[in-house]
C-alpha positions in Angstrom: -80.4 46.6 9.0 -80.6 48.6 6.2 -77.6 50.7 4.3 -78.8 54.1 5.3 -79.2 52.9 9.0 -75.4 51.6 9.3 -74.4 55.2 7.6 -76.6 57.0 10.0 -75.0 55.0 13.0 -71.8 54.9 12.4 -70.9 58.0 10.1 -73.9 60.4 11.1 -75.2 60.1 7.9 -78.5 62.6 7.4 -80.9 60.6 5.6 -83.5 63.7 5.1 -81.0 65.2 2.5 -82.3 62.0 0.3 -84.9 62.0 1.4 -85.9 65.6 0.4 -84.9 64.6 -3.6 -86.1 60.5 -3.7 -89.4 61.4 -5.4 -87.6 63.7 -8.3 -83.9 61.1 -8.7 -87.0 58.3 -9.1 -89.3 60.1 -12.0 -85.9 61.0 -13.8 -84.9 57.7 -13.4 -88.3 56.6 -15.3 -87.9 59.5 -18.1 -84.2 57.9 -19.0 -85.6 54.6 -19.0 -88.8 55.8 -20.9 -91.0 54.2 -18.9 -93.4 56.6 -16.9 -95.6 54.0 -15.1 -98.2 57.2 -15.0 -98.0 58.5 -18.2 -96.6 56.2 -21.1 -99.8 53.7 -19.6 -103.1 55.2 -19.9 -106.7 54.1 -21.0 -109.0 54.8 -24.0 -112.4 54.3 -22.6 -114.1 52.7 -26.0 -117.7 53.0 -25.5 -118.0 50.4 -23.1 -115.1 49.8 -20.9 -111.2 51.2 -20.3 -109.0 49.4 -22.8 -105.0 49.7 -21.5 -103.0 51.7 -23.8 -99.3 51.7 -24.3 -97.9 55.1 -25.3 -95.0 55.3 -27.7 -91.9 57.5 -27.1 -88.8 59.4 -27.8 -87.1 58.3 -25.3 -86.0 62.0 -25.2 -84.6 62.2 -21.7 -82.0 59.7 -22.7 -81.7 61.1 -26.1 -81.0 65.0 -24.6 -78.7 63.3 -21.7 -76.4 61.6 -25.0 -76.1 64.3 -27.3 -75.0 66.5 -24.5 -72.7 64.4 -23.4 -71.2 64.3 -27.1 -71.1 67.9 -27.9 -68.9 68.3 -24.4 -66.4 65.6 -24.2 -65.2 63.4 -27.2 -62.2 61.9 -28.6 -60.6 65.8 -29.5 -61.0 66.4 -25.9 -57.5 66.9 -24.1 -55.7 66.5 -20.9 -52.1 68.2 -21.1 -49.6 67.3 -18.3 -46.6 69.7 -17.7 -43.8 67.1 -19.6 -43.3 64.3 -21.8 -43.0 62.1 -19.6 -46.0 62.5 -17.4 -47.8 62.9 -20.8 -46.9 59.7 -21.9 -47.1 57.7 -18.7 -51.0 59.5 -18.3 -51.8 58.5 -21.8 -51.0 54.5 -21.1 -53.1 55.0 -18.0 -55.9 56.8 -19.5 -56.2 53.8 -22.3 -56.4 51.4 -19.5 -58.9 52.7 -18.1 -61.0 53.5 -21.1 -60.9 57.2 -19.3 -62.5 59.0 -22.4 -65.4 56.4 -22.3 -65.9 56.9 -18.1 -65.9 60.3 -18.7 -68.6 60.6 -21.3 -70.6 58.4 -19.3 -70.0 60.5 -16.3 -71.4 63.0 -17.9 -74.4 61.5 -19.3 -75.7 59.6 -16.3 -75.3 63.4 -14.3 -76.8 64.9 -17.4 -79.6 62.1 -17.1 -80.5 62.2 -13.6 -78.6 65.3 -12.1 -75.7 63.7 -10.3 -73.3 60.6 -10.8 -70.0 60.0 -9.3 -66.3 58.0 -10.5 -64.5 56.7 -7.6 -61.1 56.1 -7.7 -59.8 52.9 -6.0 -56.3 50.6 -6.1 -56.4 46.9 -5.9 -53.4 44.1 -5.8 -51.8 45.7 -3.1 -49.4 43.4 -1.2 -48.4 43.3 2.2 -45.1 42.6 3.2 -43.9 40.2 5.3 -43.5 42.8 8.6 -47.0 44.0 7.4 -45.4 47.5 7.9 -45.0 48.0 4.4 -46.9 47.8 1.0 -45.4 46.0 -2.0 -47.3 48.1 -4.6 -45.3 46.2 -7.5 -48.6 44.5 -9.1 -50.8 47.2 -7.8 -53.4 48.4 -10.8 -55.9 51.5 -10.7 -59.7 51.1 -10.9 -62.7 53.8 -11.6 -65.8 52.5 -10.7 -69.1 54.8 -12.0 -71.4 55.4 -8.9 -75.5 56.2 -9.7 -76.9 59.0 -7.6 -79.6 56.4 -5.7 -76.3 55.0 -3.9 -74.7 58.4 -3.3 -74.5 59.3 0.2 -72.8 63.3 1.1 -71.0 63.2 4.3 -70.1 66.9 4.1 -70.2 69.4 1.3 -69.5 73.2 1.6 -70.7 75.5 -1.0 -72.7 72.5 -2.5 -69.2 71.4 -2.9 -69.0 67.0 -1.4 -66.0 66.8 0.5 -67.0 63.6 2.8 -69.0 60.6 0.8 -69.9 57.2 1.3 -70.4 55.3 -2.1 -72.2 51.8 -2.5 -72.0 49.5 -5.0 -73.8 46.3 -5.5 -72.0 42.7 -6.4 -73.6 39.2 -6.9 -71.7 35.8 -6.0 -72.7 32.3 -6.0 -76.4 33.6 -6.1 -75.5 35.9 -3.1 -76.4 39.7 -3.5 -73.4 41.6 -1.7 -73.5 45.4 -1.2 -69.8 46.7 -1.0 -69.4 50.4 1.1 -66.8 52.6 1.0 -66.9 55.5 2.9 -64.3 58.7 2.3 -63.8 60.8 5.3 -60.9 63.1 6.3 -58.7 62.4 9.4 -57.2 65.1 12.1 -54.0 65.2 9.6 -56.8 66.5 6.5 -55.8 63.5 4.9 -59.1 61.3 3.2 -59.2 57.5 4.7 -61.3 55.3 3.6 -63.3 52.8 5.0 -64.6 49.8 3.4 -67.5 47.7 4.6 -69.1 44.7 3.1 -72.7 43.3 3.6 -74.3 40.4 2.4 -78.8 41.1 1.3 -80.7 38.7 2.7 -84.9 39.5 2.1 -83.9 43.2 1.8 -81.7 43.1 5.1 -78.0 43.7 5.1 -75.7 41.5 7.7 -72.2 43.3 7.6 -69.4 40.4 7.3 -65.9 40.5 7.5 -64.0 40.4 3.7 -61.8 37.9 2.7 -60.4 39.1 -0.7 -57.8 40.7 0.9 -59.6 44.6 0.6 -58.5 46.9 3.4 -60.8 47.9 5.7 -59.4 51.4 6.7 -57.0 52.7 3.7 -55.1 56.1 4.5 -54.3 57.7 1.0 -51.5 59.9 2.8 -53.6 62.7 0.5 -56.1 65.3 0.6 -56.9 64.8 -2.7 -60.6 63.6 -3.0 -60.4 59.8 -5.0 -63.6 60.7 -6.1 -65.2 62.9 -8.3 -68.7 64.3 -8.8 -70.7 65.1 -11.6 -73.2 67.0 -12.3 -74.4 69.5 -14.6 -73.9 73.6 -13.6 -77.2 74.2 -13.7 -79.0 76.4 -10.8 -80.9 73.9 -8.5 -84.5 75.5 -8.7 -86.2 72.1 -7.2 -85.0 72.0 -3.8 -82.3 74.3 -1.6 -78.8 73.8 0.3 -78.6 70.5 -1.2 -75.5 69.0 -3.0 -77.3 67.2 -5.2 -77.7 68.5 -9.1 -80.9 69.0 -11.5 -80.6 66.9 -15.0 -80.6 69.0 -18.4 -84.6 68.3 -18.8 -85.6 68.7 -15.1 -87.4 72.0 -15.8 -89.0 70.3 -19.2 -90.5 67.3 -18.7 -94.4 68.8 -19.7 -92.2 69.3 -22.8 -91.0 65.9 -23.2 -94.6 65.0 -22.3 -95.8 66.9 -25.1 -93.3 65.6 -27.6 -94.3 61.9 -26.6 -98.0 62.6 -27.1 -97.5 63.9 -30.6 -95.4 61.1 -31.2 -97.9 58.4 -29.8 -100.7 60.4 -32.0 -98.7 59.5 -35.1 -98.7 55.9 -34.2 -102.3 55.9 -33.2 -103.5 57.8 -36.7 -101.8 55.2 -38.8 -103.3 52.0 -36.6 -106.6 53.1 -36.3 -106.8 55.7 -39.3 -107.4 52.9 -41.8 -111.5 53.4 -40.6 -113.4 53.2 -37.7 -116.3 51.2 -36.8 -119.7 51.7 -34.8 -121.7 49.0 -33.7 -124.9 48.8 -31.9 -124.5 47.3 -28.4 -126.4 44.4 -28.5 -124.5 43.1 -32.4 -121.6 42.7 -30.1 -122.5 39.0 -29.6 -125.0 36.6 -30.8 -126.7 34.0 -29.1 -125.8 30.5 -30.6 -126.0 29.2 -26.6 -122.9 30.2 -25.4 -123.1 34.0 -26.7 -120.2 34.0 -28.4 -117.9 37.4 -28.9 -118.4 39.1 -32.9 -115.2 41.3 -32.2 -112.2 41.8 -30.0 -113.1 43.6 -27.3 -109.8 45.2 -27.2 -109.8 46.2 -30.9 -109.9 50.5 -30.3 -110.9 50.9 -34.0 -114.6 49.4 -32.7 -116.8 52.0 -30.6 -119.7 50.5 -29.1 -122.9 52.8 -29.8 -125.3 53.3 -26.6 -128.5 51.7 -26.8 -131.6 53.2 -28.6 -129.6 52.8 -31.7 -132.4 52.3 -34.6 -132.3 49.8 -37.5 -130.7 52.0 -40.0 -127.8 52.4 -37.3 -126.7 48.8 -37.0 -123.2 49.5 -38.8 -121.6 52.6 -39.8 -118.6 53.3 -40.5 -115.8 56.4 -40.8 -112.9 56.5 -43.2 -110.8 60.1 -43.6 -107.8 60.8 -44.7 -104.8 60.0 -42.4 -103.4 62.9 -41.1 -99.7 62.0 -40.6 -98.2 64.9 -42.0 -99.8 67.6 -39.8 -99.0 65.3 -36.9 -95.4 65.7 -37.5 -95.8 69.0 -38.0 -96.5 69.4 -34.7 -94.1 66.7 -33.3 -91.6 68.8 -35.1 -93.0 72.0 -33.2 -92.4 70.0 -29.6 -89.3 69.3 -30.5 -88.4 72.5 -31.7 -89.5 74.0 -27.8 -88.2 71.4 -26.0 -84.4 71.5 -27.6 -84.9 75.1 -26.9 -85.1 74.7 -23.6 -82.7 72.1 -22.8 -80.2 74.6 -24.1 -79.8 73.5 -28.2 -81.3 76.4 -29.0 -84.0 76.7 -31.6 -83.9 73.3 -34.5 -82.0 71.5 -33.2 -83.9 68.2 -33.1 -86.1 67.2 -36.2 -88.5 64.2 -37.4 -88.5 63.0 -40.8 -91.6 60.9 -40.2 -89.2 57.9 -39.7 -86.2 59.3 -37.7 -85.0 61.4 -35.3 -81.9 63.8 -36.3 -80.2 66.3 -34.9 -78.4 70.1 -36.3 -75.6 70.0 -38.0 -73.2 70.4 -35.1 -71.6 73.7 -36.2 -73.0 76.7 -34.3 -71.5 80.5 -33.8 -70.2 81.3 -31.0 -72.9 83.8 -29.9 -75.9 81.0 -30.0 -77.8 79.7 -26.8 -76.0 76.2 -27.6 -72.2 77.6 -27.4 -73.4 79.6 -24.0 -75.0 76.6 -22.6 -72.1 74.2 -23.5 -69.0 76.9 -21.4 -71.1 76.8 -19.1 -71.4 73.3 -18.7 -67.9 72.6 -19.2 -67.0 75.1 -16.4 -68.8 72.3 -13.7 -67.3 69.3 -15.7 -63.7 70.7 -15.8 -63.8 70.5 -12.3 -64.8 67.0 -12.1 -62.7 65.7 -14.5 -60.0 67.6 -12.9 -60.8 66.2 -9.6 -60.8 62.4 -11.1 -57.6 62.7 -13.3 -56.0 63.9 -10.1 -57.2 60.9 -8.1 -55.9 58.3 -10.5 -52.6 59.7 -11.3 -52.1 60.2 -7.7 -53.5 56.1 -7.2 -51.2 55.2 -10.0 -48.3 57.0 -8.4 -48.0 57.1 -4.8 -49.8 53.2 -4.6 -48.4 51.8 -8.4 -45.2 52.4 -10.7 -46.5 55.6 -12.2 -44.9 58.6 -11.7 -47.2 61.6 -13.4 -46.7 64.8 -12.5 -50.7 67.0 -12.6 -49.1 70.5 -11.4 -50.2 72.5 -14.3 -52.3 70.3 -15.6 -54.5 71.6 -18.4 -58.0 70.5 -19.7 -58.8 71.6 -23.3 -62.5 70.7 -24.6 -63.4 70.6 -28.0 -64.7 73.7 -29.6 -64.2 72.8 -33.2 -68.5 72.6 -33.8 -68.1 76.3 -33.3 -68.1 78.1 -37.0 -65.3 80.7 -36.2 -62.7 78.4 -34.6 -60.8 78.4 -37.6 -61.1 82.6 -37.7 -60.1 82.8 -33.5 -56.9 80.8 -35.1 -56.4 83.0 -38.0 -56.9 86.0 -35.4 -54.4 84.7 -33.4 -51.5 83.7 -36.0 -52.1 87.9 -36.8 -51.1 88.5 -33.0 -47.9 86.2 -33.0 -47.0 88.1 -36.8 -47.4 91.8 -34.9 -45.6 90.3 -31.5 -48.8 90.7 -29.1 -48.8 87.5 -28.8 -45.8 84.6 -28.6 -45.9 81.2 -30.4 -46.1 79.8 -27.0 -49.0 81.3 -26.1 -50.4 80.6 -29.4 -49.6 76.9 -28.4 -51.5 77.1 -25.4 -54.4 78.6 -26.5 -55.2 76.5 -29.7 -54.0 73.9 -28.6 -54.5 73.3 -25.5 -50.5 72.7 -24.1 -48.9 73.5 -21.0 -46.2 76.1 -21.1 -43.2 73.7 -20.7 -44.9 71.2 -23.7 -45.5 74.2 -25.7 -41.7 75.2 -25.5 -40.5 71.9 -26.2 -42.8 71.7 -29.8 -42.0 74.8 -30.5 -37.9 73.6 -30.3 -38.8 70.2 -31.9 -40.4 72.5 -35.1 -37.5 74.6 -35.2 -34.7 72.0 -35.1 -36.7 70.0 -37.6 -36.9 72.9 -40.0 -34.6 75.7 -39.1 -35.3 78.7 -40.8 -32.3 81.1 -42.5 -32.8 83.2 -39.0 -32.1 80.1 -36.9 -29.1 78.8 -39.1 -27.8 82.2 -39.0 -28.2 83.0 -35.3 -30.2 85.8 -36.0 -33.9 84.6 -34.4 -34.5 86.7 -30.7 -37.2 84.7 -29.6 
């Protein structure tokens, strides 16, 4: 039996909506790898035969997927809740999860091959003795990142995944296990899910039953999604009414061609660049009785002339100058389009001739890059919303938590932008001429909820009352 068989048996699972995206998830797979089978291996025909060439690369799919994936979430990032206490209990559980580093790699895997999901999940729940009740007294919350290949949409609206099954794969003792869980919504619109295990045995799957104590149908008393899906908001051009996303370089990859070529051509002119050699065909061996070889056949620097050669052509050589620095030139002009059109806007990468660097990461706030990266951020909010939602809930309802997400508030980090520090001037000169309160200023630079806003705002003041305060004069 195989996984997509048990989902289409028992969950009406639609295999054709993979199906209609397997052939572009597995060439974006290669291009983050940088590994191509049918273009970074190629031949150089030498005169005589096909010698196998490897072609070097940028690794520029993995490189674009990174760097946007630093510009929109880093440690400046924040996640307000509405009070202290929810702030502080959200903070512990965000360091134990490493949340900042799930997130960023959230968002470069979806950058990287168009879709990735976190799953949400509680484990060292106890049962007590009437098994009525849970004992959630040592129960801990888990985020597991899901790849797109083991992805599998239920039902989505508006492109929108609001049923999903999610696979994951485990070894033991030697033993290949594939561990399913499948999120569906019950009659009450509350998500349930249902947990299957199967053991791999010559590419079959046996389902067995689990013994580590992991509930096979787990009601979350919710209709909060426990998972979250990312992907970058980017129109799907490749294929229609599919829930599926399109990675930052899926319209570019003749331009990450191009920039690999260039780069291999840089490698190539230095290796064979030194001089290359022609050699009449039959001065490739010499007969001492076992016609012994005179040079590597797979040297590329030695062309093999055709016969008819005369005497005066038995060796002839050619030696120019290397031509490295109009090479980069042009690597530098690849790069320059291909940045482009991921959305960096125009120099944005550059080669030295020994590294790869990027911009100075200050831009305006008119400039493709600052476009490109709200954009982006509106699709990630939502994901990020959706998974910080699922864990405090987890942590809460099934743990000792008890975090509070109604007004919740997402700040990103726009300090790369060059007139952050002018929109703060701008709005310091709106609380002066009392368009604008210092609460709202809070809020907006800041990124605080109203109610944590107040509270600094009263900290500030009691810690250094001004003549207005002591006197009882201050109306705001």
């Amino acid at each position: 039996m195989k996984l997509v068989e048990f989902l289409k048996r028992e969950y009406n699972y639609n295999p054709n909506i993979k199906d209609d995206i397997k052939s572009y998830i597995e060439q974006w797979e290669s291009w983050y790898e940088g590994n191509v089978r049918d273009f970074h291996n190629y031949f150089i025909y030498n005169g005589r035969e096909k010698v196998s060439q490897k072609r070097y690369t940028m690794n520029m799919a993995k490189e674009i997927s990174e760097d946007w994936a630093d510009v929109l979430w880093s440690e400046k990032c924040k996640i307000s809740m509405k009070n202290n206490k929810s702030q502080q209990e959200f903070n512990n559980l965000a360091d134990d999860l490493g949340l900042d580093e799930v997130i960023s790699q959230a968002i470069e895997k979806s950058g990287a091959l168009g879709t990735c999901a976190v799953v949400t999940n509680v484990y060292d729940l106890l049962s007590n003795e009437d098994a009525m009740t849970i004992d959630v007294s040592q129960a801990k919350t888990r985020t597991d990142i899901v790849d797109v290949d083991l992805i599998f949409p239920l039902s989505w609206n508006n492109k929108t995944i609001t049923e999903c099954a999610f696979g994951s794969v485990e070894y033991n003792d030697g033993n290949k296990y594939i561990v399913l869980s499948v999120h569906k919504l019950n009659d009450k619109g509350n998500y349930v899910i249902y947990n299957h295990l199967f053991k791999e045995t010559n590419s079959n799957l046996t389902e067995i039953k689990n013994d580590d104590g992991t509930i096979s149908e787990f009601d979350t008393l919710s209709n909060k999604k426990w998972f979250a899906i990312f992907k970058p908001n980017l129109t799907n051009n490749l294929f229609k009414n599919n829930p599926f996303g399109i990675p930052h370089y899926a319209n570019s990859i003749d331009k990450v061609k191009a920039v690999d070529i260039a780069f291999d051509a840089i490698h190539n002119e230095v290796q064979d660049g030194r001089k290359r050699t022609f050699v009449r065909a039959d001065l490739l061996n010499y007969d001492d009785g076992t016609q012994k070889m005179v040079f590597d056949p797979n040297d590329t620097s030695i062309y093999v002339l055709p016969k008819g050669a005369t005497k005066d052509d038995l060796i002839q050589s050619e030696s120019d100058d290397l031509r490295t620095d109009k090479l980069i030139g042009t690597l530098n002009t690849c790069l320059n389009i291909l940045g482009n059109s991921v959305g960096f806007g125009e120099n944005h990468y550059h080669f030295d001739g020994t590294n790869l660097s990027t911009a100075t990461a200050v831009i305006s706030s008119n400039s493709k890059m600052f476009r490109r990266k709200k954009r982006l951020e509106v699709g990630y909010e939502s994901a990020i919303f959706d998974l910080v939602q699922a864990i405090c809930y987890a942590s809460s309802t099934f743990g000792t938590n008890n975090i509070d997400t109604d007004g919740m508030v997402i700040l990103f980090d726009d300090s790369i932008v060059e007139d952050k520090q002018s929109e703060s001037t701008r709005a310091l000169e709106e609380v002066s001429a009392g368009v604008l309160s210092k609460v709202e200023y809070r809020m907006k630079i800041f990124g605080e909820t109203e109610e944590i806003a107040k509270q600094k705002i009263e900290e500030i003041r009691t810690s250094n009352p001004t003549m207005s305060d002591l006197l009882g004069t201050d109306n705001e």
